[in-house]
C-alpha positions, 0 to 999 in steps of 0.5 A: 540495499535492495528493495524485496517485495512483500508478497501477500497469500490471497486478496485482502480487502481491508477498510481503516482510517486516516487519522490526523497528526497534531504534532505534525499537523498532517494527515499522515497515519495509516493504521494497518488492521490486523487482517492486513498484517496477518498477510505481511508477517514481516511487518510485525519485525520491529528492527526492520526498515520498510518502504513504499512506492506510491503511483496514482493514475489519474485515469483508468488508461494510464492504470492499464498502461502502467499495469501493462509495464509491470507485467512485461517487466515481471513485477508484483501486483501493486495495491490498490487503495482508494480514499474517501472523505466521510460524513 
């Protein structure tokens, strides 16, 4: 099947939390804020499969590199999301 990006309409800047799951003992539940859904309509479709693709770039170099193929290959704008570590 292939893969469709999802497209958003204007810039989103949304902050959330992480929180952690205890029957998984993993950090691995992002909760999406309603700022950010109301962009992607499509994620309210509950029988539909999403998926992601993850890059990190461990320096601002290789980002413009990579920011560089996406953009010879015609791709759409990555996200950016930044982690923090609170208190």
């Amino acid at each position: 099947m292939e893969k469709r990006p999802l497209d958003p309409r204007k810039i989103i800047n949304v902050k959330g939390k992480i929180h952690y799951n205890e029957s998984k003992q993993a950090w691995n539940t992002i909760k999406l804020k309603t700022e950010f859904l109301k962009e992607f309509q499509q994620l309210k479709e509950k029988r539909s499969k999403f998926s992601y693709e993850l890059m990190f770039c461990r320096t601002v170099e290789e980002l413009n590199k990579a920011l560089k193929e996406l953009s010879k290959k015609g791709e759409i704008m990555p996200m950016l999301m930044f982690l923090y570590k609170e208190g």
